[in-house]
C-alpha positions as CSV (number, residue, x, y, z in Angstrom):
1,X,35.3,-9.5,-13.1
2,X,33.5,-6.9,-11.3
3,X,29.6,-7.4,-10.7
4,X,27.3,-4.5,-11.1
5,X,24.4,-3.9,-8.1
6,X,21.2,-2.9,-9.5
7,X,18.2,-1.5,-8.1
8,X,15.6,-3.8,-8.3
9,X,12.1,-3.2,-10.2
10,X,9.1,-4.4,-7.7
11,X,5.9,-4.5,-9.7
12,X,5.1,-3.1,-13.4
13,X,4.1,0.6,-11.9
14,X,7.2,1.4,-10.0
15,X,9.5,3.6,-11.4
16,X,12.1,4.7,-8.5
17,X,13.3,3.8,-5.0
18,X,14.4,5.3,-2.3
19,X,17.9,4.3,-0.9
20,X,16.9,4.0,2.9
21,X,20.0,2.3,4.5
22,X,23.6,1.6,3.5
23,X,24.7,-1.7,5.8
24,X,28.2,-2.0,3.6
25,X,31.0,1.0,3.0
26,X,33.2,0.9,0.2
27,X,36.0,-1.3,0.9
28,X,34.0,-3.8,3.4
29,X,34.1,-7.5,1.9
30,X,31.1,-8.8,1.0
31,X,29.5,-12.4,0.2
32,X,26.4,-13.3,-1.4
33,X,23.9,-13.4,0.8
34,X,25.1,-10.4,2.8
35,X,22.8,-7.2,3.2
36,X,23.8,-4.4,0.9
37,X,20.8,-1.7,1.8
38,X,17.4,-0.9,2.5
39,X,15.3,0.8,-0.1
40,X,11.6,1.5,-0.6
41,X,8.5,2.7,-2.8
42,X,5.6,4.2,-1.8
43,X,4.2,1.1,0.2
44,X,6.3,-0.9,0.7
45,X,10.0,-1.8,1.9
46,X,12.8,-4.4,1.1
47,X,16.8,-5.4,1.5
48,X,18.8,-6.1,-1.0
49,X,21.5,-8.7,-0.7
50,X,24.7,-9.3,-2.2
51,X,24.5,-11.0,-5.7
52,X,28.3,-12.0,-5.1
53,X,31.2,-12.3,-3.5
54,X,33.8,-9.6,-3.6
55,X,34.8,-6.1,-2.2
56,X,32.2,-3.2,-2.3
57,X,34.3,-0.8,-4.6
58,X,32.0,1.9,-4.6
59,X,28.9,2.9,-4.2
60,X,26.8,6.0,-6.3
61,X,24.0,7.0,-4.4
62,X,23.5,7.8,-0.6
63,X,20.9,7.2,1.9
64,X,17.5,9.6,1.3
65,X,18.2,9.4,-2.8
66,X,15.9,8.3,-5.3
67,X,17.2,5.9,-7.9
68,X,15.3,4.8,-11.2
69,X,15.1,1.2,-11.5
70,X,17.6,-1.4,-12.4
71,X,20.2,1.4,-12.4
72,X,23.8,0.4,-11.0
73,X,24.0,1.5,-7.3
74,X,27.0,0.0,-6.4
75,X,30.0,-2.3,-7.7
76,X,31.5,-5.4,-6.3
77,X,34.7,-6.6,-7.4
78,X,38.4,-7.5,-7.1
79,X,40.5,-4.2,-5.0
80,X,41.4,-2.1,-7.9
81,X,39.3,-3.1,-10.2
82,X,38.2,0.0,-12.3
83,X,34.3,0.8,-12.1
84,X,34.1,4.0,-14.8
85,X,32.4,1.7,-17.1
86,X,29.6,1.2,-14.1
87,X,28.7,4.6,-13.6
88,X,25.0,5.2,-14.1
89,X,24.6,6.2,-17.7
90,X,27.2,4.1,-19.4
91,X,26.2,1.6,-21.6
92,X,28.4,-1.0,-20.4
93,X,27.5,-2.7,-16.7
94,X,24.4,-1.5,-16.6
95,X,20.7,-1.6,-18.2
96,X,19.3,1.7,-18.6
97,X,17.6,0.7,-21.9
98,X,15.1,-1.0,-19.4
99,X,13.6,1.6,-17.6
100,X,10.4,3.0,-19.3
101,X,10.0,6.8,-20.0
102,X,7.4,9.4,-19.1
103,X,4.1,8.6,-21.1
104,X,4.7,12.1,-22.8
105,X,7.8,12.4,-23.4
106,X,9.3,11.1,-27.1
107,X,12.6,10.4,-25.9
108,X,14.1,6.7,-25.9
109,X,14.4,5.0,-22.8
110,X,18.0,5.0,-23.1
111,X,18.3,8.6,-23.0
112,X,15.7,9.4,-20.2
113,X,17.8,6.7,-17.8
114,X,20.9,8.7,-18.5
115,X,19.3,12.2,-17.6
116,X,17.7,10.6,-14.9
117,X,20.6,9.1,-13.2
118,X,23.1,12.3,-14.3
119,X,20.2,14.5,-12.3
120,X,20.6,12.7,-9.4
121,X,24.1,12.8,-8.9
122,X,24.9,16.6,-10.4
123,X,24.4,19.6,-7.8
124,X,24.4,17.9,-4.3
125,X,23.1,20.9,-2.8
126,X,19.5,20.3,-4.3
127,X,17.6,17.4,-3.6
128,X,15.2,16.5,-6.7
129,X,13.9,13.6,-8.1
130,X,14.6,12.3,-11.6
131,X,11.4,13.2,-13.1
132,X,10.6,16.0,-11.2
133,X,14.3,17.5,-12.5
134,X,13.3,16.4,-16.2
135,X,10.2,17.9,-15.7
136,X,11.1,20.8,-14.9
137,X,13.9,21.1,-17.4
138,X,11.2,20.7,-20.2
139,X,8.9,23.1,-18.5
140,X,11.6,25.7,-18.2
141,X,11.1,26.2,-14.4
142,X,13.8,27.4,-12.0
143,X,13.7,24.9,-9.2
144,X,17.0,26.0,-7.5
145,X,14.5,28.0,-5.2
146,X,11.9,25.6,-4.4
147,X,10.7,24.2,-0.8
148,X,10.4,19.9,-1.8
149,X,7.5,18.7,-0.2
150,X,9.1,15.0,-0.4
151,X,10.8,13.5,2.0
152,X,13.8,15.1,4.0
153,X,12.7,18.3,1.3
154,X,13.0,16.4,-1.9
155,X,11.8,18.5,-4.7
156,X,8.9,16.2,-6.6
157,X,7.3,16.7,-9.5
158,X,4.1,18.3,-7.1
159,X,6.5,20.9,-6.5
160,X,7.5,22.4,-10.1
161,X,3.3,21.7,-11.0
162,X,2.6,24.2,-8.3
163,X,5.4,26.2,-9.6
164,X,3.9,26.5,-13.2
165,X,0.5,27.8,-11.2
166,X,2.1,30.3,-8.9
167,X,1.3,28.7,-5.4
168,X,4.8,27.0,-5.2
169,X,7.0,27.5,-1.8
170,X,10.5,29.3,-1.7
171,X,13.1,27.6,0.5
172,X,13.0,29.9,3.1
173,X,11.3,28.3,6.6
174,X,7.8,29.6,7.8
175,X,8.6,31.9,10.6
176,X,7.0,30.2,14.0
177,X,6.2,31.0,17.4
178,X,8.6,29.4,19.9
179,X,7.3,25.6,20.4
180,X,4.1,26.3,19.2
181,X,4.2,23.6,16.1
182,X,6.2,21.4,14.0
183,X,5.8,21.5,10.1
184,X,7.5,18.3,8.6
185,X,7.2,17.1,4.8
186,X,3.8,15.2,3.7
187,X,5.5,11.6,3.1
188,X,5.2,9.6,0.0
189,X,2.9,7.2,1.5
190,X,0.9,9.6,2.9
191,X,0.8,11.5,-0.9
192,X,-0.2,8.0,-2.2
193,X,-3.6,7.8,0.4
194,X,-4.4,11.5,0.2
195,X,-4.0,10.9,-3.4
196,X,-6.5,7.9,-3.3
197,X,-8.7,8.7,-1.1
198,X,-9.3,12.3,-2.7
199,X,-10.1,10.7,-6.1
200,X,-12.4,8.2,-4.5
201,X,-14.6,10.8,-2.7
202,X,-14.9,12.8,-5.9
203,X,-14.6,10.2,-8.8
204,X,-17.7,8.1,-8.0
205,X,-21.2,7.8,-6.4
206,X,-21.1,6.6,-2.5
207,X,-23.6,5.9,-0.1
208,X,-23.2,4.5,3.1
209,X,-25.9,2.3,4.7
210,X,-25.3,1.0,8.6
211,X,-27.0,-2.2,10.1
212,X,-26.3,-4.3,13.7
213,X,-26.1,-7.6,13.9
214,X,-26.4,-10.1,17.3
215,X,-22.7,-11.1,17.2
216,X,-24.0,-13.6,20.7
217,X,-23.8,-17.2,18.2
218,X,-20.5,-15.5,16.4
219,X,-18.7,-15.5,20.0
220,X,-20.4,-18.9,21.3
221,X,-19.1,-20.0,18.0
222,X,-15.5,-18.8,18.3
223,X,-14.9,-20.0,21.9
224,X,-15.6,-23.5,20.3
225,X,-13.2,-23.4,17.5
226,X,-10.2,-22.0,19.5
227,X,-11.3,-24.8,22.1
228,X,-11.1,-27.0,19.2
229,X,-7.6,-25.9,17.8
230,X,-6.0,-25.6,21.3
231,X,-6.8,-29.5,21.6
232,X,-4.9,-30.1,18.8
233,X,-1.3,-30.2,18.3
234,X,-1.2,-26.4,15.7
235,X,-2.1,-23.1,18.2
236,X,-3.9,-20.5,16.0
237,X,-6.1,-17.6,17.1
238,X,-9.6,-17.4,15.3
239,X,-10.2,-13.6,15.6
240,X,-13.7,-11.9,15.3
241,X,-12.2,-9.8,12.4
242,X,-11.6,-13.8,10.7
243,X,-15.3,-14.9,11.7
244,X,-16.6,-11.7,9.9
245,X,-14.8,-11.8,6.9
246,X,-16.0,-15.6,6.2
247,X,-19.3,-14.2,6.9
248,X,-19.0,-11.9,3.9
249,X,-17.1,-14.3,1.5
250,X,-20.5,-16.2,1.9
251,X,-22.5,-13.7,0.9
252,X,-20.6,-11.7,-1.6
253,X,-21.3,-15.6,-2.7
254,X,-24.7,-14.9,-2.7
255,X,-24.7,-11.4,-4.0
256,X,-21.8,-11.4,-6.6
257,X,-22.8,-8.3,-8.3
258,X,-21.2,-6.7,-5.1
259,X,-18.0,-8.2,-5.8
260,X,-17.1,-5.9,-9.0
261,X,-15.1,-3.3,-10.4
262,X,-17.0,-0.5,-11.7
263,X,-14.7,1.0,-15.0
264,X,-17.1,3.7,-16.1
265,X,-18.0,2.2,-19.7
266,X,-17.9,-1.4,-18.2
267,X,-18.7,-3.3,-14.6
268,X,-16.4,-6.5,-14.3
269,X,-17.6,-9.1,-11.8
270,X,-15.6,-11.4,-10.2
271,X,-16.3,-14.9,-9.9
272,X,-13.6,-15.1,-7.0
273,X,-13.1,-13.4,-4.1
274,X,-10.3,-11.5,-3.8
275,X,-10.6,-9.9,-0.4
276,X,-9.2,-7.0,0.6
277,X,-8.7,-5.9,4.4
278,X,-7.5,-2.9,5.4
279,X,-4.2,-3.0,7.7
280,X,-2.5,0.1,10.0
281,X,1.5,-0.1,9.5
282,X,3.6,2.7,10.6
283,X,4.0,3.8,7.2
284,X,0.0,4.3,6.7
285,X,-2.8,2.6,5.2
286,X,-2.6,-0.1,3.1
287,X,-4.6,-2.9,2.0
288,X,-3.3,-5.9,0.8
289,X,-5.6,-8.4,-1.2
290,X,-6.5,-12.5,-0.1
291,X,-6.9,-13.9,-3.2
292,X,-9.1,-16.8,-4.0
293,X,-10.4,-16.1,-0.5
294,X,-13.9,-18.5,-1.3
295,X,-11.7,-21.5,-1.5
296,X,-10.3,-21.5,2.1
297,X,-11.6,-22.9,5.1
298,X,-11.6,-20.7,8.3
299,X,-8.3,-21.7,9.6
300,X,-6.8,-21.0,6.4
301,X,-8.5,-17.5,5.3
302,X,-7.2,-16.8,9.1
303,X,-3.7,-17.6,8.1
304,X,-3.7,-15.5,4.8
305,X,-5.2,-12.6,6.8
306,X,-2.5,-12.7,9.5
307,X,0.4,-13.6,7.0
308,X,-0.6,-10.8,4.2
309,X,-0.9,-7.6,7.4
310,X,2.6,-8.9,8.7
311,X,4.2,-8.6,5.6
312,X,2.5,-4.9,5.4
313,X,3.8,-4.4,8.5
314,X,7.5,-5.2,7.6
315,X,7.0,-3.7,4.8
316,X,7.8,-6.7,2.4
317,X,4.5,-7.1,0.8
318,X,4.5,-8.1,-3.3
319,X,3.5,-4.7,-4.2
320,X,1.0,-6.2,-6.4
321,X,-1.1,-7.6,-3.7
322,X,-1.8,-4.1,-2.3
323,X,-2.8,-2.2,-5.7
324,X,-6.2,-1.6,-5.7
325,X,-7.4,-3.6,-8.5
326,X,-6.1,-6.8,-6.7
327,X,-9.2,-6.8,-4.5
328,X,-12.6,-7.3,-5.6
329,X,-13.8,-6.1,-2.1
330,X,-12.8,-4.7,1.2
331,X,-13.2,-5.2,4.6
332,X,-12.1,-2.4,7.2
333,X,-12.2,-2.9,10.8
334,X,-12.3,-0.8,13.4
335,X,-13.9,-2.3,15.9
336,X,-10.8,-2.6,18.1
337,X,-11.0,1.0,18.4
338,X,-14.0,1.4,19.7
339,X,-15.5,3.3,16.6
340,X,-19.6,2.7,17.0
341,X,-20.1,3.9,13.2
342,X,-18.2,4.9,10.4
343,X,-18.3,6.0,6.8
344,X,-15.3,3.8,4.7
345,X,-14.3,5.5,1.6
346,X,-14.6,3.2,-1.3
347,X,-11.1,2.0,-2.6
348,X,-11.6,2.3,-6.7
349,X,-12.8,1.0,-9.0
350,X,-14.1,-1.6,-6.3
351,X,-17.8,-1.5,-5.8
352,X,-17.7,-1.8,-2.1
353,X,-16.7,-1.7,1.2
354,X,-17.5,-2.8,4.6
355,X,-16.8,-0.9,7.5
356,X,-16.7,-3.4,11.0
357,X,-17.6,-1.3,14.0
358,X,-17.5,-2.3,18.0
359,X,-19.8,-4.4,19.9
360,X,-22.3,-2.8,22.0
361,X,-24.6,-4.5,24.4
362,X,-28.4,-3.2,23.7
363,X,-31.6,-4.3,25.5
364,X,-33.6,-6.9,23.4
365,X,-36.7,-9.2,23.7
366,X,-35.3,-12.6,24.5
367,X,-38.8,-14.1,24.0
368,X,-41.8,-15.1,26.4
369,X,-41.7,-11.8,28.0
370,X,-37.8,-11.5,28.8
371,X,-35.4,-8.7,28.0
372,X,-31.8,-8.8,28.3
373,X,-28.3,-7.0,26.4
374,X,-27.5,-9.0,23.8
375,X,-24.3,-7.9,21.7
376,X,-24.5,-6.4,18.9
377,X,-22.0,-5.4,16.1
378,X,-22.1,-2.3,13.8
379,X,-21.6,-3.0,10.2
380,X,-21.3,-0.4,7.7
381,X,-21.8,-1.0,3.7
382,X,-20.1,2.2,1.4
383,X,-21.2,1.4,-2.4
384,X,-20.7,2.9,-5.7
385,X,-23.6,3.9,-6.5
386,X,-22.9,4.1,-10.2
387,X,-22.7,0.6,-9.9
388,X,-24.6,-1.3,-7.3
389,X,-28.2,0.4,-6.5
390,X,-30.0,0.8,-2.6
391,X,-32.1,-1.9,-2.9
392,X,-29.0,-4.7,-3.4
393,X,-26.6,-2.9,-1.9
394,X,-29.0,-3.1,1.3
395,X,-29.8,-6.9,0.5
396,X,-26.2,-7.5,0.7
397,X,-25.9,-5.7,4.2
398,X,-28.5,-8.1,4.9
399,X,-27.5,-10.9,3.8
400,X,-23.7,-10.3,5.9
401,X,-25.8,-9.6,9.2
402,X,-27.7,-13.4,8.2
403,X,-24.6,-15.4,7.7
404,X,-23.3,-13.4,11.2
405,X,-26.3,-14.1,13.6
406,X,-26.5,-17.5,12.0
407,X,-22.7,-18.7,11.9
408,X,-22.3,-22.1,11.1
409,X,-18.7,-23.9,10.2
């Protein structure tokens, strides 16, 4: 009996993925286990292996397309085996009454999975996506002549939204000047941050408040642990970025009205720490959330921190971990870079974030009429100011340059 291949759902808010890689061609034989294709969503990507054993008999959608969820993609089965009754929008093989439909729309979910996966495969020479096609259907808009500003010029429902306002693009390129620039799509991920950090800067209240701290007992301090663990039988690297973010577990701690979620009628205030640090992947921002962060030691919160900005990296983070209400507070450090002092932009509805800047070696007074350059580390505090006012928000700053010059383990 034939065995349908279905797109997977990963996490409650995503609707669609995006086919990125076939490894299999109808007719290759397949086992389970064996890598079908690559898909993704806007942060993250995965593979999807074979749920059996059989040949690949067909598959509906190429590489680039958006798919809804738990739609058939493909069909494994016996060679001849018929797979009409598999086709997106049959009844039979597949599970369209499982996809949800738009919010404002009054159709069933069995009917907007059908349109959706019809859209998709009609008119090969436009590329749209399912609800940007329905959309527009509804709104009455001719998108036959629109420039998509998704990827590879997918139409998205941005596109038919500026097309109801007048400011939408025709398909024909912008003219330019020999070499002079390339113009390329603005990617998914890239919409997603834009999106994000837009609605932060305008949505709420922040202020950024900057403060040094002598980093000299942090680094005495970390030369001692990693001395410590390379005695042992386990090699792990305690970075600075690890050190720092203990630091302010302890005093979030300390100060736990920092360590909220501000929801306009209501703040909620954790009594954990889910810790969010922010991680550069090739794909963009993202930042993934330690959870229950108060409860590990060093070398642990050092092994969640490393494990959680891989998986960003290889783009198999749960997708749940890097929505921004799975942190309570963020950490973002760009001290590698050499960055002296920066202003982080809040991700919502946290309270706060805490920019980590470079070390920089300034003259001090060592005591009994010394000087020296002792190291110091920039440390900058963005708050909601709807939530958290300057007076706490400033004794937390404090309180996170305390538990740095004084590091104890």
């Amino acid at each position: 009996m034939a065995i349908p291949v279905l797109m997977p759902k990963q996490g409650q808010s995503v609707e669609t993925c995006i086919i990125t890689k076939w490894f299999k061609k109808p007719g290759d034989k397949v086992t389970s286990g064996d890598l079908l294709f690559s898909y993704e969503t806007d942060k993250a990507a995965f593979e999807l292996e074979s749920p059996g054993d059989g040949t690949l008999l067909e598959i509906f959608f190429d590489e680039g397309t958006e798919v809804p969820v738990l739609i058939n993609v493909a069909v494994i089965g016996k060679p001849g085996e018929s797979t009409a009754s598999f086709m997106p929008g049959k009844t039979s093989g597949s599970k369209p009454a499982d996809i949800a439909p738009e919010k404002d729309e009054k159709a069933t979910a069995g009917s907007s999975a059908h349109i959706q996966s019809q859209s998709i495969m009609s008119d090969s020479r436009i590329t749209i996506s399912p609800r940007a096609r329905k959309f527009a259907e509804n709104k009455g808009v001719r998108f036959s002549d629109l420039q998509g500003s998704g990827p590879n010029g997918r139409i998205v429902i941005n596109d038919i939204e500026r097309a109801l306002s007048g400011k939408a693009s025709s398909k024909k390129p912008v003219a330019s000047s020999g070499s002079e620039f390339t113009e390329q799509p603005v990617s998914n991920v890239r919409r997603i941050i834009a999106k994000a950090m837009h609605s932060s800067l305008q949505n709420s209240a922040q202020l950024t408040h900057h403060m040094s701290a002598d980093v000299h007992r942090l680094l005495d301090a970390r030369i001692r642990i990693k001395e410590g663990l390379a005695a042992g039988s386990e090699k792990q690297d305690i970075t600075l970025n690890d050190m720092i973010c203990w630091c302010v577990i302890r005093a979030l701690e300390k100060f736990p009205e920092a360590n909220s979620h501000f929801l306009g009628e209501t703040i909620k205030t954790y009594h954990k720490v889910h810790l969010g640090i922010a991680v550069d992947t090739p794909r963009g921002l993202m930042v993934p959330a330690v959870k229950n962060a108060e409860t590990l030691d060093l070398r642990q919160l050092s092994k969640e921190l490393k494990s959680v900005a891989e998986a960003c990296r290889k783009g198999n983070i749960d997708p749940i971990l890097i929505q921004s209400t799975s942190a309570s507070f963020t950490v973002s450090n760009l001290g590698n870079y050499g960055v002296e002092m920066f202003t982080p932009v809040i991700n919502l509805p946290q309270a706060c974030i805490l920019g980590v800047c470079t070390i920089i070696n300034r003259p001090a007074d060592l005591g009994n009429n010394t000087f020296g350059f002792v190291p110091y580390i920039g440390l900058s505090l963005t708050y909601d100011h709807r939530a958290i006012d300057g007076g706490p928000a400033t004794l937390l700053l404090k309180e996170i340059k305390n538990q740095i010059e004084n590091f104890s383990y």
